[in-house]
C-alpha positions in Angstrom: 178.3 69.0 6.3 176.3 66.4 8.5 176.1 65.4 11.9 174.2 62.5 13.6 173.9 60.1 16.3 173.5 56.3 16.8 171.0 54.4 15.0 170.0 50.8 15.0 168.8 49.0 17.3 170.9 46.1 19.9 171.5 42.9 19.0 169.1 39.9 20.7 171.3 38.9 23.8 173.2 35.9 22.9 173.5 37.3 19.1 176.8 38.9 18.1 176.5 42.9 17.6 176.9 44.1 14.7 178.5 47.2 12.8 174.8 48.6 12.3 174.0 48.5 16.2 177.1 50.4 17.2 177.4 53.0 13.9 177.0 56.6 14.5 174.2 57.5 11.8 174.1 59.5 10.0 178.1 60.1 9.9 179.4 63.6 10.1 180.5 64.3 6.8 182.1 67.5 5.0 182.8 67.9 1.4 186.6 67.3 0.5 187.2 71.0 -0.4 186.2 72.8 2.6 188.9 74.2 4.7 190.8 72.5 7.5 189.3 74.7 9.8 186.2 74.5 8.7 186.4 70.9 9.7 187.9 71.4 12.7 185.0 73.2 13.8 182.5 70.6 12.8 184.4 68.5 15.1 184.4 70.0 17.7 180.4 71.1 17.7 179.7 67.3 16.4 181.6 65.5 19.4 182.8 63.6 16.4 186.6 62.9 16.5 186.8 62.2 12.1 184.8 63.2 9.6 183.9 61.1 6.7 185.5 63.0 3.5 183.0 63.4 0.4 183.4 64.2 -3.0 179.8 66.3 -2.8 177.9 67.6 -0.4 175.3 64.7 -1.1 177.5 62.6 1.7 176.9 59.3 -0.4 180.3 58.2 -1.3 183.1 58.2 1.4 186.5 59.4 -0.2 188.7 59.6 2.9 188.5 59.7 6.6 189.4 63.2 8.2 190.5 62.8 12.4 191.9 64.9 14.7 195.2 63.4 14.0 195.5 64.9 10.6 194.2 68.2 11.7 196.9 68.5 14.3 199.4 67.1 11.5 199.1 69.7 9.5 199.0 72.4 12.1 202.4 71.4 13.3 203.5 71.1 9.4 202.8 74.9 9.3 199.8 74.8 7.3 197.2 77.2 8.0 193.6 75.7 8.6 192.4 78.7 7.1 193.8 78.2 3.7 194.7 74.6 3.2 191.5 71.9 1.9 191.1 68.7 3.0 191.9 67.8 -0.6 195.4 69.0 -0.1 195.7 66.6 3.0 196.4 63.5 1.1 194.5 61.6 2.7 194.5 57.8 2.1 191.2 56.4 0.2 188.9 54.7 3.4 187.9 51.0 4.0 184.0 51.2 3.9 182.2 48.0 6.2 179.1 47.0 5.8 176.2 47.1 8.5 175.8 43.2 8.6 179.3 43.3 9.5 179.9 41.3 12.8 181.7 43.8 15.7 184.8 40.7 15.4 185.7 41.1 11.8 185.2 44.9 12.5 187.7 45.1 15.3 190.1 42.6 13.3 190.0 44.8 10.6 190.9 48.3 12.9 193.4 46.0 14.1 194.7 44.6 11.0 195.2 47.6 9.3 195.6 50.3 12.7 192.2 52.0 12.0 190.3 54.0 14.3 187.1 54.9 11.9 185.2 53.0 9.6 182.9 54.7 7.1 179.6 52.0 6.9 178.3 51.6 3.6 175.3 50.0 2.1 173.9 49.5 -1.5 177.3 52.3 -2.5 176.0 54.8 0.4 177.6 56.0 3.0 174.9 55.1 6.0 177.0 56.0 9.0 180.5 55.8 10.9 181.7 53.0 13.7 184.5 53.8 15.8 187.2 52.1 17.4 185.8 52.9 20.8 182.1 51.2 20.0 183.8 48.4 18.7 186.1 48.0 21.8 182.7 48.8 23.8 181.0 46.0 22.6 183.2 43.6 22.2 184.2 43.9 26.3 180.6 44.3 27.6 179.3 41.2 25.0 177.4 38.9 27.0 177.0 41.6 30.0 174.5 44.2 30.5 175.6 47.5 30.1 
């Protein structure tokens, strides 16, 4: 498991942000057969509200996007975080951006498909996380200093 904290640097004013400037870097991962608990304690220690599923504990490939929501989910299904993996979620496979990615397409894509996370990946590796709140973020305060 992994936990980071913005990376790149802003966008030239005038310029468009990009996915890059706003991703949380490295992304808090966990490995897809730790416990829910587990995972709800990274959470909570990270400030990170998903975690970015991997198949190893290398972190490079994203395999599924673990929030709050699900951990909730199956609390109120009656499964115990204690005993049930991540694996056993079901989670869906994630959309993976790309760092060049413009903060528009990003937010159209959250949008288009009701999205909070996106893992970031470059050259196959995971390189970070952008959230719907960055995305929101910059999009309003675009043109404005923060």
């Amino acid at each position: 498991m992994t936990a980071g904290r913005h990376a790149s640097p802003d966008p030239a004013p005038g310029d468009e942000p990009t996915v890059g400037s706003l991703m949380r870097s490295p992304a808090v991962t966990v490995e897809a057969d730790a416990h829910v608990a587990s995972a709800a304690y990274l959470m909570k220690h990270s400030g990170a509200g998903a975690l970015v599923v991997t198949a190893d504990d290398l972190g490079v490939v994203p395999i599924a996007v673990l929030t709050d929501v699900e951990v909730s989910h199956a609390v109120a299904d009656g499964q115990d975080p204690n005993e049930t993996r991540i694996n056993q979620l079901r989670l869906p496979r994630p959309v993976a951006i790309h760092p060049g990615t413009s903060v528009t397409e990003a937010a159209e894509q959250m949008l288009g498909m009701s999205l909070q996370h996106l893992p970031v990946v470059d050259d196959g590796r995971l390189v970070g996380v952008v959230g719907v709140t960055e995305v929101c973020r910059a999009l309003l305060t675009r043109g404005r200093s923060v």
